[in-house]
C-alpha positions as CSV (number, residue, x, y, z in Angstrom):
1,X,25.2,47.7,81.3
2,X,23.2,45.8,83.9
3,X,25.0,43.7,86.5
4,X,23.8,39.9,85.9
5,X,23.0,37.4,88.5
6,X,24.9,34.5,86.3
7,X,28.1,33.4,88.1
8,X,30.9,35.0,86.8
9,X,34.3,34.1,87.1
10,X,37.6,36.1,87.9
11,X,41.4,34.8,87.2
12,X,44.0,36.8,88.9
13,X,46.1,34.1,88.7
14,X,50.2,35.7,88.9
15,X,49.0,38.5,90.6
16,X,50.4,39.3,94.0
17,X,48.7,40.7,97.2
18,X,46.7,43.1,97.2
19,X,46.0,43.0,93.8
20,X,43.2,40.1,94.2
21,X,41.3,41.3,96.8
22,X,41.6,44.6,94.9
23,X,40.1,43.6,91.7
24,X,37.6,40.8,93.5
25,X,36.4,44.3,95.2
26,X,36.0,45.6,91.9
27,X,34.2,43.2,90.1
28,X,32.0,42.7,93.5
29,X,30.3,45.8,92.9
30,X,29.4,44.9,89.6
31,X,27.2,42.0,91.0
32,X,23.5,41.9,91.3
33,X,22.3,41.2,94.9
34,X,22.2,37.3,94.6
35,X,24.8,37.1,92.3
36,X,28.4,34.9,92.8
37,X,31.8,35.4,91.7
38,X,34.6,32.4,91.3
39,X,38.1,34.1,92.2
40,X,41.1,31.8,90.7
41,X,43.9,33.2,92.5
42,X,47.9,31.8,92.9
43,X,49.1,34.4,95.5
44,X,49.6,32.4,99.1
45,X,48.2,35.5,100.6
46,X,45.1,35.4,99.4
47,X,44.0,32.2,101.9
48,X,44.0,35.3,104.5
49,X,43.0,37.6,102.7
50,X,39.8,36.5,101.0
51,X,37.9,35.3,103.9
52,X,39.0,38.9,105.6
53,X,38.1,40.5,102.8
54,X,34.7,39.3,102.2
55,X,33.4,39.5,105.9
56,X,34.5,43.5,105.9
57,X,32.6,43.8,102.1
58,X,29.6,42.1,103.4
59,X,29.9,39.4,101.3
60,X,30.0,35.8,101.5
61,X,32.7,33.2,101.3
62,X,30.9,30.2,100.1
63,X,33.6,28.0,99.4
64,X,37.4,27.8,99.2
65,X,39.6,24.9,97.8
66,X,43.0,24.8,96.7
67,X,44.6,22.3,94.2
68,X,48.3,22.8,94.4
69,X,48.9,26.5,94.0
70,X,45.4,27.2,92.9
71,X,43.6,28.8,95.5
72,X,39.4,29.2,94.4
73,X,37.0,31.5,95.7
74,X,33.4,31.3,95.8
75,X,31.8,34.3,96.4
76,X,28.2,35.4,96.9
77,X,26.9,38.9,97.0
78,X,23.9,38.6,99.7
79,X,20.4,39.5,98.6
80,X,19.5,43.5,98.9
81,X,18.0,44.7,102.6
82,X,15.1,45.3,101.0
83,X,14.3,42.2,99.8
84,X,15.2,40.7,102.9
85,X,12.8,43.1,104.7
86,X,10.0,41.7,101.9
87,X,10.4,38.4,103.3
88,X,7.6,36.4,105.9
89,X,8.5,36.5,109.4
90,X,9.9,32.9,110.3
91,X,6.6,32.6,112.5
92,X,4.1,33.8,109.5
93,X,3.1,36.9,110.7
94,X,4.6,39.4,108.2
């Protein structure tokens, strides 16, 4: 099955540490480059360990909010190397 640039979204909601980040790891992978995944997590933890997380993965931490004990993650999985090698140099010489 091919990995879909649609946002997808991830409740692991009850689960305690490090279950979340394990599982937001997992379905990470599964992302095309380009791609974003909403975490819905409860576990206090997880306000240290997403942000952590996501900087050692190579992935980025769009947003965070929490509404009472609902902690939400957005997550981006960065374009591939290559495409960012396929880009025009800031100046317009590549």
């Amino acid at each position: 099955m091919a990995a879909s640039a649609s946002p997808r979204i991830l409740d692991v909601r009850g689960l305690s540490c490090p279950l979340p980040v394990l599982r937001a790891r997992q379905a990470s992978r599964e992302l095309a480059p380009g791609g974003s995944l909403t975490v819905l997590a409860t576990d206090p933890a997880s306000a240290i360990d997403f942000p952590v997380f996501c900087h050692h993965a190579g992935l980025e931490l769009v947003s965070t909010e929490r509404n009472g004990d609902l902690l939400t993650f957005e997550i981006r999985k960065p374009p591939s190397v290559d495409a960012l090698h396929r880009l025009p140099a800031a100046d317009g010489t590549g």
